[in-house]
C-alpha positions as CSV (number, residue, x, y, z in Angstrom):
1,X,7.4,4.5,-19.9
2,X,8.2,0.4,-19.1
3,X,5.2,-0.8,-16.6
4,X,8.2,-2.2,-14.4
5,X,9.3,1.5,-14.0
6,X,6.1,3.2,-14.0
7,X,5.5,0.8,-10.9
8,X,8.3,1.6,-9.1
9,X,8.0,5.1,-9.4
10,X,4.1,4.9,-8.3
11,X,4.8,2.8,-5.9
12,X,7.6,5.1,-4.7
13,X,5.8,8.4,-4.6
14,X,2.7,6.2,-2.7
15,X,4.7,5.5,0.1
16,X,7.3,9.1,0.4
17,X,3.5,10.5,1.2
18,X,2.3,8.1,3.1
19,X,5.3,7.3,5.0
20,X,6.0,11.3,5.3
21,X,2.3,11.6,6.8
22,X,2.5,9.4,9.5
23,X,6.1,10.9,10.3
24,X,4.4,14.4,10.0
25,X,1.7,13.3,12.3
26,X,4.0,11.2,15.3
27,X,7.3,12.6,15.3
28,X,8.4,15.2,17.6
29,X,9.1,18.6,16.3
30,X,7.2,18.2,13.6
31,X,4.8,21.7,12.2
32,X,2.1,18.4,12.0
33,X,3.1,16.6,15.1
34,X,-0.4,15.6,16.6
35,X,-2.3,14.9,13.9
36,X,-4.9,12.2,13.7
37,X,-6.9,9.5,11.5
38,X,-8.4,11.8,9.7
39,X,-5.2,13.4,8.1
40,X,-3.5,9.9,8.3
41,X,-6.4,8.4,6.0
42,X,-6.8,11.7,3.8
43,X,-3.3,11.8,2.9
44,X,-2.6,8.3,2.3
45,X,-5.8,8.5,-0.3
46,X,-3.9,11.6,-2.0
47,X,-0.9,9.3,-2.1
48,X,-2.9,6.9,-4.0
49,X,-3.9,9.6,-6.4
50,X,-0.9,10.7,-7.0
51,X,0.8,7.4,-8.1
52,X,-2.2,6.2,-9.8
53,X,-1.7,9.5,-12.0
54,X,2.1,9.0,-12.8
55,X,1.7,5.3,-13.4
56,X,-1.8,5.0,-15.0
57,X,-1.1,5.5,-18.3
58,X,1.9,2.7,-18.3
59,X,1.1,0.2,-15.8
60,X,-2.0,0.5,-14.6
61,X,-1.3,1.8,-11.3
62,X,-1.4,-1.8,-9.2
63,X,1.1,-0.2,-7.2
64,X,0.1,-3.0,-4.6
65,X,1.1,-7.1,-4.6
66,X,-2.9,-7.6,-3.9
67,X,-4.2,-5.6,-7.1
68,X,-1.6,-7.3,-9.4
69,X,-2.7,-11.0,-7.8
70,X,-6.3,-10.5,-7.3
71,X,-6.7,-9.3,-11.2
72,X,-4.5,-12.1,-12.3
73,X,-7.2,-14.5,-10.6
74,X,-9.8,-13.1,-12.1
75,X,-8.1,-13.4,-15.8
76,X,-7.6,-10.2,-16.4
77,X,-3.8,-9.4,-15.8
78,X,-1.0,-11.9,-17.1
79,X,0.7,-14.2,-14.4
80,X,3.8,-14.2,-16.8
81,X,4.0,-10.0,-15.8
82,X,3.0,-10.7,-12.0
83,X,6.8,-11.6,-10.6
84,X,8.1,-8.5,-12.0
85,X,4.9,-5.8,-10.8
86,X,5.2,-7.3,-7.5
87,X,9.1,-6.6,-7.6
88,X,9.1,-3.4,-8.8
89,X,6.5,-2.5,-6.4
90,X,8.6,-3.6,-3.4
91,X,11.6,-1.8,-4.6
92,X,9.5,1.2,-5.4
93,X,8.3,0.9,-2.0
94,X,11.7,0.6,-0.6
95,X,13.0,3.8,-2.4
96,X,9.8,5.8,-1.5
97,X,9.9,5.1,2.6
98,X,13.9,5.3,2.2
99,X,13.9,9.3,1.2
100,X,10.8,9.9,3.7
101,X,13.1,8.7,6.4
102,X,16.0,11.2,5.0
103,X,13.3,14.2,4.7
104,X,12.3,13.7,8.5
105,X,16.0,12.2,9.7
106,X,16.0,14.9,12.5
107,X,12.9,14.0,14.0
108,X,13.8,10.4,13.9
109,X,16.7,11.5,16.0
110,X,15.1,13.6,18.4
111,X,12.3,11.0,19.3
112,X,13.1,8.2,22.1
113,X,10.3,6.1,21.0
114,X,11.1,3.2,19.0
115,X,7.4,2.2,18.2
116,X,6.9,6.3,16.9
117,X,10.2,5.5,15.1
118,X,8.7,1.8,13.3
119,X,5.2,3.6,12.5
120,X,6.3,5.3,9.4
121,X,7.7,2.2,7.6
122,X,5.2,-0.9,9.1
123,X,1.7,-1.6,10.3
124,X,1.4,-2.7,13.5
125,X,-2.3,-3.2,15.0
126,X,-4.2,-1.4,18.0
127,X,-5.1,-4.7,19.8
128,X,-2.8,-8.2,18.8
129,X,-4.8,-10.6,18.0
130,X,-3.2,-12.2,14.9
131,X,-5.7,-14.3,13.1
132,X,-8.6,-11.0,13.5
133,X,-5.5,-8.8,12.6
134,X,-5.8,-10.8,9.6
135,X,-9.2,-10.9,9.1
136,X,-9.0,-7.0,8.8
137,X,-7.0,-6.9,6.3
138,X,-8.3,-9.6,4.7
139,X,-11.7,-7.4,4.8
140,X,-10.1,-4.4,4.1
141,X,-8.3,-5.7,0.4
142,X,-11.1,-7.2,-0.4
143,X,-13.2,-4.4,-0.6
144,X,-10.3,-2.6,-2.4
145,X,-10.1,-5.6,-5.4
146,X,-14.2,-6.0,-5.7
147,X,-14.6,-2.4,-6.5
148,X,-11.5,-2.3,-9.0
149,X,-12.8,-5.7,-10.2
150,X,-15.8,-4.3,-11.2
151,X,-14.9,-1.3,-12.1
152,X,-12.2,-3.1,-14.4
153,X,-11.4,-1.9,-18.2
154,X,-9.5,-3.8,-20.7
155,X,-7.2,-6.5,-20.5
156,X,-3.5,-5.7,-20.9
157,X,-3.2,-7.7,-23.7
158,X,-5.1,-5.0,-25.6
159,X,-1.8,-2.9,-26.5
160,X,-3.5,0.0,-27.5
161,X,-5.5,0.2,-23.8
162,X,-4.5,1.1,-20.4
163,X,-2.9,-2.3,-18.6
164,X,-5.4,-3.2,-16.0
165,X,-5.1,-2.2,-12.6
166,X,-6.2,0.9,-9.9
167,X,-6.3,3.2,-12.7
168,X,-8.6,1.9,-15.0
169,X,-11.1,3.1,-12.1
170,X,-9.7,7.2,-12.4
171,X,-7.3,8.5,-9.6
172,X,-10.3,10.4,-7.8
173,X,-12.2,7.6,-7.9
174,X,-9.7,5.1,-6.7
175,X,-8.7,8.4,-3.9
176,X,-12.1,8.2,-2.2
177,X,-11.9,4.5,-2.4
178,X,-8.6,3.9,-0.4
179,X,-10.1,7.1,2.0
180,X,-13.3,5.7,3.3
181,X,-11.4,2.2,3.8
182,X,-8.5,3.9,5.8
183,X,-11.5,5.9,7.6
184,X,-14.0,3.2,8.2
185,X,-11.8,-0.2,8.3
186,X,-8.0,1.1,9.3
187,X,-8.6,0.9,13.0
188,X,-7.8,-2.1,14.1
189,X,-4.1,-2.5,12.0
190,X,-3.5,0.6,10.1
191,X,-5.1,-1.2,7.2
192,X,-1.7,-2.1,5.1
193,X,-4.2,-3.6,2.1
194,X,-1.1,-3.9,0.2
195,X,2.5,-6.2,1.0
196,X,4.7,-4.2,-0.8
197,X,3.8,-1.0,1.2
198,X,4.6,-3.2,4.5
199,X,7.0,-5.8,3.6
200,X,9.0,-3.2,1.8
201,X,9.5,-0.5,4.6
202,X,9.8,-2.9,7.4
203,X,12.6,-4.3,5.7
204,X,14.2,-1.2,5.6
205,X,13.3,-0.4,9.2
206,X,15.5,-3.3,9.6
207,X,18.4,-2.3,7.2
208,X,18.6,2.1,8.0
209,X,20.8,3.1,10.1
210,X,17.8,4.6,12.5
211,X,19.3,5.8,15.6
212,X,17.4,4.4,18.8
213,X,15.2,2.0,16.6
214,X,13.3,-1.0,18.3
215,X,12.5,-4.3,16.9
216,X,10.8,-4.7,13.3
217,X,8.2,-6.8,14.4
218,X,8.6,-9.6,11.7
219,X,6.5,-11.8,13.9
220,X,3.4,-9.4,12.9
221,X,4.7,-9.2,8.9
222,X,2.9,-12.0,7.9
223,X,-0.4,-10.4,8.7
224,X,0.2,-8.0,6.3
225,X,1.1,-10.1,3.8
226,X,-1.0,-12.7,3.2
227,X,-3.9,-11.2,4.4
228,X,-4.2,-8.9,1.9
229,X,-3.7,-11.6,-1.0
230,X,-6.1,-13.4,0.7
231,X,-8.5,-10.6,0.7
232,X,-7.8,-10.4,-3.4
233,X,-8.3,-13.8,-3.9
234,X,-11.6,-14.0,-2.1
235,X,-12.8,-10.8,-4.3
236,X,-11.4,-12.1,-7.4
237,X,-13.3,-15.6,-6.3
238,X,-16.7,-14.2,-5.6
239,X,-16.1,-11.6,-9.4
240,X,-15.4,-14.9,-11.1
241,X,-18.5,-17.1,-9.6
242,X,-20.9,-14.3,-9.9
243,X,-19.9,-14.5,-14.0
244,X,-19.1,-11.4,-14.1
């Protein structure tokens, strides 16, 4: 499979679970309607797995704007590839959250809340406080890029090899590392730890016809942006000054 399309579809499939969990869990009507956290976090670390397994083999799984920058810091992913893994993973992104809001479409409709409506495509945090909203994500990516960092396998130019990325670390492995984040560090902003799976949603919160919807929030989208490459680029920093 082409990386660019092995991204998308990871990317994709990510964020149709993840997406579909949180509308499983807030919607109205739902047979999960009332969930918590816990099945939030869990679910999203199962979405993980699940792209990392279809893309893997092909792309290495970055699946994530942060994974793709923070490994091309560190000199061990191509800056000539980076413009297109970060575009296929906002258009897989786009795709994946577009068909979770088909699937749930009548529980979109029969809520009247427009922020239960926006939770399934952005992050938004518990408590505004933009530059400690970005210090969590910031913390939050960066404990996602140290551990692939170090966990890293061969470069992509090695042909033969598996291109860099979350799965040279093993979909279970990479699972349980995305699920204690979520469970220990996603409090505070839903811990986004990736721009595509925000900046790509929001965007089409802002495009869907979404009867009832509120405001996208693109005064908050930055947060989720940049904090998370900031977060890569202070892991791939600290990976490249330790020698390692």
């Amino acid at each position: 499979m082409n990386p660019y399309v092995a991204e998308i579809i990871g990317t994709g499939l990510l964020l149709l679970l993840g997406s579909g969990v949180v509308a499983n869990m807030l919607l109205p009507k739902t047979k999960g309607h009332g969930g918590g956290i816990m099945e939030i976090s869990t679910a999203w670390a199962l979405a993980v797995f699940v792209g990392v397994v279809v893309a893997g083999p092909y792309s290495g799984a970055h699946l994530n704007p942060a994974v793709t920058v923070g490994l091309a810091i560190a000199g061990k992913f191509d800056w000539a590839l980076v413009p297109g893994y970060i575009g296929a993973e906002v258009l897989g992104a786009m795709i994946g959250v577009g068909i979770a809001w088909l699937f749930y479409k009548d529980h979109y409709d029969a809520s009247d809340d427009p922020d239960l409506k926006a939770a399934p495509f952005g992050t938004s945090p518990a408590i505004r406080n933009l530059p400690l909203n970005f210090f969590s994500e910031l913390v939050g990516t960066f404990v996602l890029i140290i551990v692939i960092l170090y966990n890293a396998g061969v470069k992509i130019e090695d042909a033969d090899q598996t291109p860099i990325g979350m799965g040279s670390l093993g979909a279970i492995p990479v699972a349980f590392l995305v699920w204690v984040i979520g469970l220990a560090l996603g409090g505070t902003t839903g811990y986004a730890i990736n721009p595509a799976r925000d900046f790509g949603p929001r965007l089409m919160h802002s495009i869907l016809p979404i009867k009832g919807k509120g405001s996208s929030d693109w005064g908050y989208a930055w947060v989720p942006i940049l904090g998370p490459i900031a977060g890569a680029a202070v892991a791939a920093g600290i990976y490249l000054l330790a020698g390692a």
